[in-house]
C-alpha positions as CSV (number, residue, x, y, z in Angstrom):
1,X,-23.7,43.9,157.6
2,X,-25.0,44.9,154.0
3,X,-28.5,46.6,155.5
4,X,-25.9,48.7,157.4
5,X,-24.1,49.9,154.8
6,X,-21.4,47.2,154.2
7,X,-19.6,46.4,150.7
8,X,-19.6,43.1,149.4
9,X,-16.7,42.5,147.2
10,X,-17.6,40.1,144.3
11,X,-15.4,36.8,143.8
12,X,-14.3,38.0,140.8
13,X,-12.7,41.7,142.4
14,X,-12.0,39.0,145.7
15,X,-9.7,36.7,143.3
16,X,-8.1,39.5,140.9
17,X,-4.3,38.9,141.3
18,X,-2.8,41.2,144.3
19,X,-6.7,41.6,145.8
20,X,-5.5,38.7,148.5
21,X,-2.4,38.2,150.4
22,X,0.5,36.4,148.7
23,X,2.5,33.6,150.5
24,X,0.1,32.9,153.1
25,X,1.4,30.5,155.7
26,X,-0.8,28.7,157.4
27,X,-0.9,26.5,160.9
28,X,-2.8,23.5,162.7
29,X,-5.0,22.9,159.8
30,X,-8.3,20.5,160.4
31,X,-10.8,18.7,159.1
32,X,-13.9,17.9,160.6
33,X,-16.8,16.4,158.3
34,X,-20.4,16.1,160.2
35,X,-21.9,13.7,157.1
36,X,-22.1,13.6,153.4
37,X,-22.8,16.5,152.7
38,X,-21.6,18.9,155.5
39,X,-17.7,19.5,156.2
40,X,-15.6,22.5,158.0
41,X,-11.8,23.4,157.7
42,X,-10.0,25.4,160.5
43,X,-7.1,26.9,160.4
44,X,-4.7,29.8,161.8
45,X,-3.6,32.1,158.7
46,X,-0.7,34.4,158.7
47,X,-0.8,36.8,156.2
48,X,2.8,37.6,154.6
49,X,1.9,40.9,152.5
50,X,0.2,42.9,155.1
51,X,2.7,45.3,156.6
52,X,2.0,43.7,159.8
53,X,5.0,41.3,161.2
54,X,2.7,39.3,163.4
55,X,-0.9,39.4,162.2
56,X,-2.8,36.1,162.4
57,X,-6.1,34.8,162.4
58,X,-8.7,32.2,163.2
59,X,-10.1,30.6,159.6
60,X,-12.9,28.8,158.8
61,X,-14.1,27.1,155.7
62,X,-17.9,25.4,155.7
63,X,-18.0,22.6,152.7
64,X,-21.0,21.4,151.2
65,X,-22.7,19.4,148.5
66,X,-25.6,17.7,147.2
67,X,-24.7,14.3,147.5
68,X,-21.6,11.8,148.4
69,X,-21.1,11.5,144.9
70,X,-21.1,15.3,144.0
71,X,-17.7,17.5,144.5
72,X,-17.3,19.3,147.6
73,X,-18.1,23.1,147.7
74,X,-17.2,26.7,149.7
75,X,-20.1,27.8,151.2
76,X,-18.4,29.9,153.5
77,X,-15.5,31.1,154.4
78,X,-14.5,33.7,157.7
79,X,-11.8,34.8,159.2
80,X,-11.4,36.4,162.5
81,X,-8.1,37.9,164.7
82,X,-6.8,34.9,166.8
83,X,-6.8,37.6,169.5
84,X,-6.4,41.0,171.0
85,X,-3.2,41.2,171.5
86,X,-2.1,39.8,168.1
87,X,-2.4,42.4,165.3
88,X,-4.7,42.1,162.4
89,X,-6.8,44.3,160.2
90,X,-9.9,42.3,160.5
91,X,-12.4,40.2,160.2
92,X,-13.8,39.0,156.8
93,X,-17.0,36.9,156.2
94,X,-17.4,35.5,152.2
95,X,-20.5,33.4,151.0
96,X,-21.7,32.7,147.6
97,X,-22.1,36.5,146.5
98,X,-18.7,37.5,147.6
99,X,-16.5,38.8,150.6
100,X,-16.7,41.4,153.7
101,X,-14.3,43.1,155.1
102,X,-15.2,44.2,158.6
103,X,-12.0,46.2,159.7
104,X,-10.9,47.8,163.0
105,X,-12.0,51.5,163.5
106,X,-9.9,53.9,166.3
107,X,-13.4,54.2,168.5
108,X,-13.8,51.4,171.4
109,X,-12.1,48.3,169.3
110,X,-14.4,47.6,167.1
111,X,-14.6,46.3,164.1
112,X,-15.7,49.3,162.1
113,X,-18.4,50.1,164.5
114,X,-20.6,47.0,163.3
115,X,-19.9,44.6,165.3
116,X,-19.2,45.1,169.4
């Protein structure tokens, strides 16, 4: 995304207060962890502050770290629209350097022409 002329948003613009939506509800959380070291977290957000009344989407957290005995870590994190039908702006894919926002242009229904 970034070769083609994406943003990435640092953590520390990501995690400024109002950068994110506020009272996010979330559904049908779940845990799956694959060994020591590996773990995911899925979820179906609904973000409140949007402007939208019925945006949701599919998120997913991968957890890692070095050892059973270490703290667990974000490694990535994505979110995607549950559907077509449902509104939302986006898609978003965040890693160690930051977040990007991928967002729906008017052309075809893409997001932004990148990806479709």
């Amino acid at each position: 995304m970034i070769d083609l002329g994406g943003r990435i948003d640092s953590w520390k613009d990501c995690l400024v207060e109002g950068a994110r939506p506020s009272e996010m509800q979330v559904s049908g959380a779940d845990v799956t962890i694959f060994s020591d070291t590996e773990a995911y977290t899925t979820c179906i957000e609904f973000p409140a502050n949007t402007g939208m009344s019925s945006a949701s989407l599919l998120a997913v957290q991968r957890l890692i770290r070095a050892n059973k005995d270490e703290p667990w870590k974000i490694d990535l994190h994505q979110t995607i629209p549950w559907s077509l039908e449902i509104k939302a702006q986006g898609t978003l894919q965040c890693d160690c350097r930051g977040c990007v926002a991928l967002t729906r242009g008017k052309d075809r229904r893409t997001f932004g022409g990148l990806i479709g």
